[in-house]
C-alpha positions as CSV (number, residue, x, y, z in Angstrom):
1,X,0.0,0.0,0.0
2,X,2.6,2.5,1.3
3,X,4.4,2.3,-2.5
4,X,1.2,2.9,-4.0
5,X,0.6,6.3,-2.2
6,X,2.5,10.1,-2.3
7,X,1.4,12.8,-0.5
8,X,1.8,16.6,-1.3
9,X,2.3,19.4,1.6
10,X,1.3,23.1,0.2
11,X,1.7,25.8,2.8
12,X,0.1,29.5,2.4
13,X,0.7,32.2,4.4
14,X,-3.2,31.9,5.8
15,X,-3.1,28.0,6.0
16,X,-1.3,24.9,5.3
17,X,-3.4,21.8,3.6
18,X,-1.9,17.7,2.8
19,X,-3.6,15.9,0.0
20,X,-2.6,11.9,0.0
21,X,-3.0,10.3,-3.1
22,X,-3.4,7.1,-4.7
23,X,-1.1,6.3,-7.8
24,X,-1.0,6.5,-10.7
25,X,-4.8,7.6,-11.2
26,X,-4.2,10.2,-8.2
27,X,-7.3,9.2,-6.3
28,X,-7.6,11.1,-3.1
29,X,-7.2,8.8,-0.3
30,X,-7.6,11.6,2.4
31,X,-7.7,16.0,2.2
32,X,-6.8,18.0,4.9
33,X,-6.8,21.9,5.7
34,X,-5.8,23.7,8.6
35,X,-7.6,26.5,10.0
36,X,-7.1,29.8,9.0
37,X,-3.4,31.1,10.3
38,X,-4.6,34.6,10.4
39,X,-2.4,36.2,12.7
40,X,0.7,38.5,12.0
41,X,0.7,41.8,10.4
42,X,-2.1,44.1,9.8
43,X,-4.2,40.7,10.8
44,X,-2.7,39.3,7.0
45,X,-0.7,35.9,7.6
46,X,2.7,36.0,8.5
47,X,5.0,32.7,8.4
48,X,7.3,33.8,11.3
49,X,4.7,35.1,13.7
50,X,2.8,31.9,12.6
51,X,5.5,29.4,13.4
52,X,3.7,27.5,16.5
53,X,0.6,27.1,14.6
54,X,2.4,25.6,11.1
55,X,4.7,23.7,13.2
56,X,1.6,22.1,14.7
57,X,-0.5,21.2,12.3
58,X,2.9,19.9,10.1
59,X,3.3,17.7,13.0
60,X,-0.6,16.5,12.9
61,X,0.0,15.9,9.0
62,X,3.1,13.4,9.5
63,X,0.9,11.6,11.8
64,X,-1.4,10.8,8.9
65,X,1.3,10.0,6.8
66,X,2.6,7.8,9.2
67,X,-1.0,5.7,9.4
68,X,-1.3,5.5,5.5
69,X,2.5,4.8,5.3
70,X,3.8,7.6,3.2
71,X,7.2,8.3,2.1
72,X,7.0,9.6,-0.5
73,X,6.3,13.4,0.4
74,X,6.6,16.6,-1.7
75,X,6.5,19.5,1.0
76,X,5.8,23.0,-1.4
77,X,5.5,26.6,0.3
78,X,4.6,29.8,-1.2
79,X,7.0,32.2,-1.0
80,X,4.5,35.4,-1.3
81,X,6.3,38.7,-0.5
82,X,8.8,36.7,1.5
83,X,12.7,37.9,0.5
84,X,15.1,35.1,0.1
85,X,16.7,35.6,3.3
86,X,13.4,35.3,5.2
87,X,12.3,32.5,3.2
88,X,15.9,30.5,4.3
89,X,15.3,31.3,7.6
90,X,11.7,29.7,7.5
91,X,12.3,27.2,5.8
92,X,15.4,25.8,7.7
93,X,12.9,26.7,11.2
94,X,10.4,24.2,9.6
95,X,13.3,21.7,9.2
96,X,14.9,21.8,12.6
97,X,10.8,21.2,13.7
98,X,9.2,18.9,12.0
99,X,12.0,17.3,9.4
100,X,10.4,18.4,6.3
101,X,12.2,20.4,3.8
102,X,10.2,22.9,1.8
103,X,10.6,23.8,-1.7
104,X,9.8,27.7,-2.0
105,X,8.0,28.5,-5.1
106,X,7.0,32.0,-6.7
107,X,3.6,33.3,-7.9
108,X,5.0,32.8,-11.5
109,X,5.9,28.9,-10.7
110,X,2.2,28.4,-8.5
111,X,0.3,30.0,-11.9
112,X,1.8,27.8,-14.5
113,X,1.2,25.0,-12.3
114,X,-2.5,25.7,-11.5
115,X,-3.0,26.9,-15.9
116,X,-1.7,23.8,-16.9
117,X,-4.0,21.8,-14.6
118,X,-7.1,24.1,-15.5
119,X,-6.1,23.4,-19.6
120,X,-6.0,19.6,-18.8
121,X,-8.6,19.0,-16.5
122,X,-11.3,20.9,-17.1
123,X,-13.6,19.4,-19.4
124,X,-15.3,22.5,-20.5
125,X,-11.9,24.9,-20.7
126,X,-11.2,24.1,-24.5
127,X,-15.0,25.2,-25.3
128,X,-14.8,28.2,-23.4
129,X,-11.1,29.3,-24.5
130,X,-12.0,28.7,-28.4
131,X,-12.1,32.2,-29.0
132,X,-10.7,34.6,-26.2
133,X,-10.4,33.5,-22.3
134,X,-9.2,35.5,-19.8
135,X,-8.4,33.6,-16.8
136,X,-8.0,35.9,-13.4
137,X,-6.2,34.5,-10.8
138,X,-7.2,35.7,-7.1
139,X,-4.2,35.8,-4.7
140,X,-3.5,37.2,-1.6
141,X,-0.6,39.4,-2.6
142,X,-0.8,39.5,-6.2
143,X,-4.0,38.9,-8.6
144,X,-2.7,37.4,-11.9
145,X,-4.7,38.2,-15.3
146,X,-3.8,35.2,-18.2
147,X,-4.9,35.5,-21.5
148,X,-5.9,32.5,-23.5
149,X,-6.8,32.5,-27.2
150,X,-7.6,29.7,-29.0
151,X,-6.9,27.5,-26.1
152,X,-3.3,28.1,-26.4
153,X,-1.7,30.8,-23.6
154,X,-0.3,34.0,-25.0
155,X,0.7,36.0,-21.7
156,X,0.0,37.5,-18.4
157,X,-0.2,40.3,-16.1
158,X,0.8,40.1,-12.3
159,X,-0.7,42.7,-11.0
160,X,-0.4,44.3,-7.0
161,X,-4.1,43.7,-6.1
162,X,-4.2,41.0,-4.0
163,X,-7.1,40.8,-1.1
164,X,-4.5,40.8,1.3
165,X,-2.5,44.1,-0.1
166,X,-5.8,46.2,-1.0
167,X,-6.7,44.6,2.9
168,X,-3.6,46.3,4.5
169,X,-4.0,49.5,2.6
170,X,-8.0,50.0,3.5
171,X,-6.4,49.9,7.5
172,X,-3.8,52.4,6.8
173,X,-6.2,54.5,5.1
174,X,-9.4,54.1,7.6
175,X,-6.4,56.3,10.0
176,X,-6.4,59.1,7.6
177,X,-10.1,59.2,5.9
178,X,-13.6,57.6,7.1
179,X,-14.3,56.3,3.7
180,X,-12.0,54.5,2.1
181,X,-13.8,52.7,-0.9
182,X,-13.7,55.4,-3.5
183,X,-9.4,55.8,-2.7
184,X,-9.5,51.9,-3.0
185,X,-11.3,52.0,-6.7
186,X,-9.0,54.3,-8.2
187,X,-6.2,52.7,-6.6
188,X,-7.4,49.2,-8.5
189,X,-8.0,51.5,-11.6
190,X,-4.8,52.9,-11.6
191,X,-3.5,49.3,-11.7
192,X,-5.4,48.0,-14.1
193,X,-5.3,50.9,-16.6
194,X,-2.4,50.7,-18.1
195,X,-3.3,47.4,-19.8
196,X,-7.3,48.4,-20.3
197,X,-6.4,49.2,-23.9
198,X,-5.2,45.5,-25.0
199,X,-8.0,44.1,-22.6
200,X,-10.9,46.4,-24.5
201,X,-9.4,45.2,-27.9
202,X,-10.2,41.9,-27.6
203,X,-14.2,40.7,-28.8
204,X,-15.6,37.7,-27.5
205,X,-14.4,37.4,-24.3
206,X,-15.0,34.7,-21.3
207,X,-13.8,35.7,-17.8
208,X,-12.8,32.8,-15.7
209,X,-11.9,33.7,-12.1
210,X,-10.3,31.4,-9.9
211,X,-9.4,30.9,-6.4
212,X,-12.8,32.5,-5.0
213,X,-14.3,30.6,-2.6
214,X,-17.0,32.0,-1.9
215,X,-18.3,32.2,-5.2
216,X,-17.4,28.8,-5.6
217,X,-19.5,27.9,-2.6
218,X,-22.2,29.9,-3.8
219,X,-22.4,28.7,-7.4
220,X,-20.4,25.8,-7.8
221,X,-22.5,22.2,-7.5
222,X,-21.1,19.5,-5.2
223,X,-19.5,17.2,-7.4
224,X,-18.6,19.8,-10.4
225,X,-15.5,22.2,-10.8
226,X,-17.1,24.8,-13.0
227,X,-20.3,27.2,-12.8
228,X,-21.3,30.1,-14.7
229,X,-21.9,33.3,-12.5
230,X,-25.2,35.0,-13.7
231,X,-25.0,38.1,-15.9
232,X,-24.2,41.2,-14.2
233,X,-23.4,39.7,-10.5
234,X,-21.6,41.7,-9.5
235,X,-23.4,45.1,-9.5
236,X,-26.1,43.0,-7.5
237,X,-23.0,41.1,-5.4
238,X,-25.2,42.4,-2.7
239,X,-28.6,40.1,-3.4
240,X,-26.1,37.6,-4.7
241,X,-24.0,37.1,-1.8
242,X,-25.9,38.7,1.3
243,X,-23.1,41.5,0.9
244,X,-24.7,45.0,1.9
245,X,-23.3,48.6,2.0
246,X,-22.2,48.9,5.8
247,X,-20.6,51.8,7.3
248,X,-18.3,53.8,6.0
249,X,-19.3,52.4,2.4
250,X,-17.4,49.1,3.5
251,X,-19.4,45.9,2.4
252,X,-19.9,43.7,5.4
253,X,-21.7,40.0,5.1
254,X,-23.1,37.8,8.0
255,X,-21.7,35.0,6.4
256,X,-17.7,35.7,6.5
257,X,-15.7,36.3,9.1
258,X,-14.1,39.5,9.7
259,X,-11.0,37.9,8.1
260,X,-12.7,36.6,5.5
261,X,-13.9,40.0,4.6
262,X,-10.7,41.8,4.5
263,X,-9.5,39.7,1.8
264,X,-12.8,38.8,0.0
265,X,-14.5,41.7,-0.6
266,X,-11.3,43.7,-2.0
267,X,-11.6,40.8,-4.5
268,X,-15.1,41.4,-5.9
269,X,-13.5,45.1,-6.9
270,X,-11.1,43.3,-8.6
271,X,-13.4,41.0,-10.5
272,X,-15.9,44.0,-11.0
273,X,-13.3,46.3,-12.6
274,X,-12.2,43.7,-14.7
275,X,-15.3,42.3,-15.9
276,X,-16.0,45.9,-17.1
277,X,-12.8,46.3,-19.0
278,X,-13.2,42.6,-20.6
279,X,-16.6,43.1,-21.3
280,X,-17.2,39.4,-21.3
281,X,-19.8,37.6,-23.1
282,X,-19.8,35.3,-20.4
283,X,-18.5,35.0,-16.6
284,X,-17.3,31.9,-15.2
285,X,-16.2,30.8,-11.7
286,X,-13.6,27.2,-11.2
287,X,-12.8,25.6,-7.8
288,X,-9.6,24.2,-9.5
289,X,-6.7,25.5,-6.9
290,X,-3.0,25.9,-6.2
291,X,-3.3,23.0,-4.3
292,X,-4.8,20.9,-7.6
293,X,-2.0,22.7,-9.7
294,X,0.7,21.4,-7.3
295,X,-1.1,17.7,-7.1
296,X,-1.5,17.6,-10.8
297,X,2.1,18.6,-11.8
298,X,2.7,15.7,-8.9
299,X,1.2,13.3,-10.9
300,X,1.4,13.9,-14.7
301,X,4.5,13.1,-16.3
302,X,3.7,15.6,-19.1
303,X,2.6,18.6,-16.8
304,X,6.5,20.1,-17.4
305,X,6.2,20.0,-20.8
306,X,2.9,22.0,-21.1
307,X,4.9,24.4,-18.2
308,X,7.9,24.8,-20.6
309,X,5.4,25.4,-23.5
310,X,4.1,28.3,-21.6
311,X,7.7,29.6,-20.3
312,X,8.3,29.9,-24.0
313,X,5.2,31.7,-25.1
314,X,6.2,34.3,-22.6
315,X,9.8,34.9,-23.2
316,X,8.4,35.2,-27.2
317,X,5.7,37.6,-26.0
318,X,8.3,40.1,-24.2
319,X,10.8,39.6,-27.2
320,X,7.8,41.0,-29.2
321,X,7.1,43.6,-27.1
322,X,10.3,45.1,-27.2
323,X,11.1,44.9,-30.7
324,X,13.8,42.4,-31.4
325,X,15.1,41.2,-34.6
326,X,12.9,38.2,-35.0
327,X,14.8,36.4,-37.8
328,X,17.8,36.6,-35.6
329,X,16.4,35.7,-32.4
330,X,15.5,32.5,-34.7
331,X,18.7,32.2,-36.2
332,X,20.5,32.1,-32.7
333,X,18.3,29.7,-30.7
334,X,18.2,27.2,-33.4
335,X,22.1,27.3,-33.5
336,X,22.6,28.0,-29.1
337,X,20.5,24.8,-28.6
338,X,22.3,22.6,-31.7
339,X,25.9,23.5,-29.7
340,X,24.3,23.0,-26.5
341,X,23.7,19.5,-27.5
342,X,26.7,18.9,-29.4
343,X,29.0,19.9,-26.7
344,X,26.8,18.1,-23.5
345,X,30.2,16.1,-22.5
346,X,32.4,18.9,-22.6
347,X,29.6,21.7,-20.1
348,X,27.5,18.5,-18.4
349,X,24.5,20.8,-17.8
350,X,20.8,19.2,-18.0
351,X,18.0,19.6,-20.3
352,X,16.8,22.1,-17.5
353,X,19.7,24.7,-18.4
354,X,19.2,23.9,-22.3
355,X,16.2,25.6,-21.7
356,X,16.9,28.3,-19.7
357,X,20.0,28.9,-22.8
358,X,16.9,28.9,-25.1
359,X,15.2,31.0,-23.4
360,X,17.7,33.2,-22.9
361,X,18.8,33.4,-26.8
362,X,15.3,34.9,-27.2
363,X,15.5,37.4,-25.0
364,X,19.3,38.5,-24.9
365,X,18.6,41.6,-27.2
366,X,15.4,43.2,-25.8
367,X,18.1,45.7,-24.2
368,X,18.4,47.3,-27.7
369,X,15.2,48.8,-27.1
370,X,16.5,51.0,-24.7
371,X,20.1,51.6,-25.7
372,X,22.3,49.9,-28.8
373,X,24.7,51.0,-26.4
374,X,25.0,48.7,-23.7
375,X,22.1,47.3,-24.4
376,X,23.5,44.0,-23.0
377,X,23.1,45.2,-19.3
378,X,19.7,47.0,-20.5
379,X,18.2,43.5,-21.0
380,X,19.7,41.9,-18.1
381,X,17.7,44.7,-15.7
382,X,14.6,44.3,-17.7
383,X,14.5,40.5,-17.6
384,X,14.7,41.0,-13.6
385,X,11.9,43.1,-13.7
386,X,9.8,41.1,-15.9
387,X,10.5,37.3,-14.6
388,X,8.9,34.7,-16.8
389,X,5.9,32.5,-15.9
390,X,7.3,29.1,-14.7
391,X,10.5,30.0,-13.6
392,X,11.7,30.1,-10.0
393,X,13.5,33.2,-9.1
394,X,17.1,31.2,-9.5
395,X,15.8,30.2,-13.1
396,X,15.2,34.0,-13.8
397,X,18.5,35.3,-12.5
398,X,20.1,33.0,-14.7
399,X,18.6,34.1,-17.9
400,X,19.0,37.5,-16.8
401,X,22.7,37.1,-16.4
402,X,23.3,35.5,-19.8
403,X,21.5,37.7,-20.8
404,X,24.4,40.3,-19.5
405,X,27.2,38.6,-20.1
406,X,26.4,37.2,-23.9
407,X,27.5,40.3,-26.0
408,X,31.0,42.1,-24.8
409,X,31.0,42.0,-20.9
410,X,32.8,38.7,-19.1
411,X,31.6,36.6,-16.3
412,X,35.4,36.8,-14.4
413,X,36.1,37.4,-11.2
414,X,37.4,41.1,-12.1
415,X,33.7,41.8,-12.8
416,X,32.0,43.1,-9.5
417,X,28.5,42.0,-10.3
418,X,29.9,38.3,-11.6
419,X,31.8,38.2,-8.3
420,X,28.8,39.2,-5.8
421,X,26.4,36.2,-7.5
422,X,25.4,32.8,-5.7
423,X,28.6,30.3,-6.0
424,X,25.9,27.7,-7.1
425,X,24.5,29.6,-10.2
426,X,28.2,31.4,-11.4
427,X,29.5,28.6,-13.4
428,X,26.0,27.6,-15.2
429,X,26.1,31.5,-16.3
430,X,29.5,31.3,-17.3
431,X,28.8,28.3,-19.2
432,X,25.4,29.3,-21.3
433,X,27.1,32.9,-21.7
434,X,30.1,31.3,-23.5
435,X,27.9,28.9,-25.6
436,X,25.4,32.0,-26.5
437,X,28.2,34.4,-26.9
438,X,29.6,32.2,-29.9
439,X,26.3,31.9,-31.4
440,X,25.6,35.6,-31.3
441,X,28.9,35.9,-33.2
442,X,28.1,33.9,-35.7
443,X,25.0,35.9,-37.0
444,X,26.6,39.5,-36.2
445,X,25.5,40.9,-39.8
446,X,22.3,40.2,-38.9
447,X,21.7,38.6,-42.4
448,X,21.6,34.9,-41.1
449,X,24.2,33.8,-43.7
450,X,25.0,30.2,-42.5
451,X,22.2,27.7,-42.8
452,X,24.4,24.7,-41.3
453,X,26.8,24.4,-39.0
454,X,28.9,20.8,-38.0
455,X,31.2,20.8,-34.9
456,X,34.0,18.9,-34.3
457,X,36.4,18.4,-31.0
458,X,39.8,17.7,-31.8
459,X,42.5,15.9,-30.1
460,X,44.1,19.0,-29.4
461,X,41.2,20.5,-28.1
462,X,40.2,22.5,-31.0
463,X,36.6,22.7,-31.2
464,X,36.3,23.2,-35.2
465,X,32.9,24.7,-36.6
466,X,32.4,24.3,-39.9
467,X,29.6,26.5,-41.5
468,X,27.8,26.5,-44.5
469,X,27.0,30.3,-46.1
470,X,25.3,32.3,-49.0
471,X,27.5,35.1,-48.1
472,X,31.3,35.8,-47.0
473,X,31.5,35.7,-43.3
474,X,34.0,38.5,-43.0
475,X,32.5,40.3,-40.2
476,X,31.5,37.1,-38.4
477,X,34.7,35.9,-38.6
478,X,36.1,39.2,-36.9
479,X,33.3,38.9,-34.0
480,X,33.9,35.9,-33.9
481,X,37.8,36.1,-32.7
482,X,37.0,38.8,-30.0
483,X,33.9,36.5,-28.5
484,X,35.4,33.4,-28.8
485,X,37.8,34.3,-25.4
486,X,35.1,33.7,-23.4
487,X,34.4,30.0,-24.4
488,X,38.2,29.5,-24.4
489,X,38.7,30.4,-20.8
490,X,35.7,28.8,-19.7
491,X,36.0,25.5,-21.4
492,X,39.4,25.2,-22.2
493,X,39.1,25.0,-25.9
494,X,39.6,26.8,-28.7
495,X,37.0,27.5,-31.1
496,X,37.6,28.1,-34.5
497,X,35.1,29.3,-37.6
498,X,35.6,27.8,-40.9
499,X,33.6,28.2,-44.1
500,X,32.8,25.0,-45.9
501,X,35.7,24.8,-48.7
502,X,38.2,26.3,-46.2
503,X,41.3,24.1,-45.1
């Protein structure tokens, strides 16, 4: 029985829940949640000043894994507005305590997670997304906005709307001024305004908003996973719900606790704003959760694969956005993955860095749109303020970092940003930038002249690359001599550009 069964641990600042499951269907054998851990600042969850309580129920959970036999145990935390220090000092606190390591994930990482398992799981999801599907994503720091068309993902917005934010900032502001909700709606305006114009562009819209509970109480049948929300709801939330306008134009409900209405009712703002900037045909409401996403990407085998789909789709979406050369970015990813694979005994990465070098030959030249000049550092800072949908927050640094280091700067230890990184990240940078650097080189006229390329380690350790052109390779052959340095003191080899017909 006990090899038969894995259990997954998923801990949230305002509670922690264990799901054991049956394999390989993924029955649920048993479903637990804590109570709500709503203690900490401004009343919003806090994981240090919740420690006793976590520890406690963690302790309660390897109880029942110890009953059903478990062993196999995947322990996953969100890391919210938690900074890495913090989160290291939690996370090694929950180890000394209870024995279970957590693996922190980002917003980014929990959302590709819980998209892939609403695409594959819910029946009705390819219907609704055949047109245009917006999916919003309720959180309790961050509310996330994903756009679907065709059924296929094409981007997203995180946005600073959360029930728990907007939650803290109605206290601060119930200090200064005795009715808040009008300062609240144009402070959720002012953050969804700057993307209204693509959001009003698109026609035949569905809305499907997630992580709601108590819509999904109200609306959802036992047994189902998906209800549509009557026209309009939410200008009559208050017949809907049993909401009504309390004092101080705060909406108050005798069925939520006072908790449960600092976070929820911030969120029907949300949904109402966007709703009217969607204008959807039709609104729908899922009870598919992080907690599902984590189980499902558990379970399926092939739930990284629609992940990576979607890490792609997004670094192509900001490449778009910021203009790059498109046959180019082609040109060098085609050619940064074929010496990636080509050259696995000599850098003895995993298919996990391939991608993040693929990713990262998309992306390397979005700096341009700032600066030509430099533009190598420009894309490095933009990257770290615009980190990619299911990637952790190492994953991002790394592509931001070949992303610096690919054109003319060096990952060496005379470089003060190179020097101040994490020891366990600097040599897969070094590595990728080397490989992506030669690449770049290779297409520096920007006319894609070589169609093939063959490489060749020598005895001598000569790595020889033989390309095939329409065109003299003059000017790559001169980049390539400065950028080549980088490979050679990385790797230890020399690489050297010949044109087939060359000796």
């Amino acid at each position: 029985m006990k090899n038969s069964l894995t259990a997954v641990i998923y801990l949230e600042p305002d509670q922690v829940s264990l799901r054991i499951l049956e394999l390989p269907k993924g029955r649920v054998i048993n479903d637990v949640r804590s109570g709500e851990l709503m203690v900490g600042r401004g009343n919003i969850a806090n994981y240090a000043q919740n420690m006793e309580a976590i520890v406690n129920n963690l302790e309660g959970f390897k109880q029942l894994l110890k009953d059903y036999q478990v062993e196999d145990v995947h322990f996953y935390g969100a890391i919210e507005d938690l900074d890495p220090v913090d989160a290291r000092y939690v996370g090694d606190q929950l180890e000394v305590r209870t024995g279970l390591k957590v693996q922190w994930l980002n917003n980014n990482q929990l959302m590709a997670q819980t998209m892939g398992c609403v695409v594959t799981t819910l029946p009705e999801f390819k219907e609704l997304s055949k047109h245009c599907l917006y999916l919003l994503t309720l959180g309790l720091d961050t509310v996330t906005l994903a756009f679907f068309h065709h059924g296929n993902f094409e981007k997203q917005w995180d946005l600073d709307l959360g029930g728990a934010k907007i939650s803290r900032l109605v206290q601060r502001l119930r200090q200064t001024t005795t009715n808040p909700q009008e300062i609240i709606q144009d402070y959720i305006n002012s953050k969804l305004e700057y993307i209204s114009p693509e959001l009003k562009r698109k026609k035949r819209t569905v809305l499907l908003i997630q992580n709601a509970p108590v819509l999904n109480h109200h609306y959802i049948p036992r047994g189902e996973h998906l209800a549509e929300v009557p026209e309009a709801p939410l200008d009559k939330v208050d017949q809907e719900l049993g909401i009504r306008p309390g004092s101080h134009g705060a909406w108050i409900s005798s069925a939520l606790t006072d908790a449960e209405r600092r976070v929820n009712l911030p969120n029907y703002l949300v949904i109402a704003r966007t709703a009217h900037l969607v204008h959807p045909l039709s609104i729908y409401v899922t009870d598919i959760s992080m907690m599902d996403g984590l189980v499902n990407g558990t379970i399926d085998a092939g739930a990284q694969s629609q992940i990576n789909t979607m890490i792609r789709t997004s670094a192509d979406d900001i490449a778009q956005r910021y203009g790059i050369d498109m046959a180019h970015q082609e040109f060098v990813t085609k050619f940064a993955c074929q010496f990636f694979d080509q050259l696995r005994p000599i850098h003895r990465l995993d298919n996990h860095a391939r991608l993040l070098l693929e990713i990262a030959s998309k992306v390397d030249d979005i700096g341009n749109f700032i600066n030509q000049k430099g533009h190598y550092r420009h894309s490095a800072y933009i990257l770290e303020a615009n980190p990619l949908i299911g990637l952790s927050d190492k994953d991002n640094q790394i592509i931001a970092e070949v992303a610096r280091y690919h054109s003319a700067e060096s990952p060496t230890a005379t470089q003060a940003h190179y020097r101040h990184m994490d020891d366990d990240i600097q040599l897969t940078v070094a590595k990728l930038a080397a490989i992506l650097r030669l690449v770049d080189a290779l297409d520096d006229s920007r006319q894609q002249k070589i169609s093939a390329i063959k490489l060749k380690l020598t005895s001598d350790q000569v790595l020889k690359i033989k390309a095939t052109a329409n065109d003299d390779l003059v000017l790559e052959k001169w980049s390539f001599s400065k950028k080549s340095k980088l490979f050679n003191d990385v790797f230890g080899i020399q690489p050297v550009l010949i044109e087939r017909g060359e000796n």
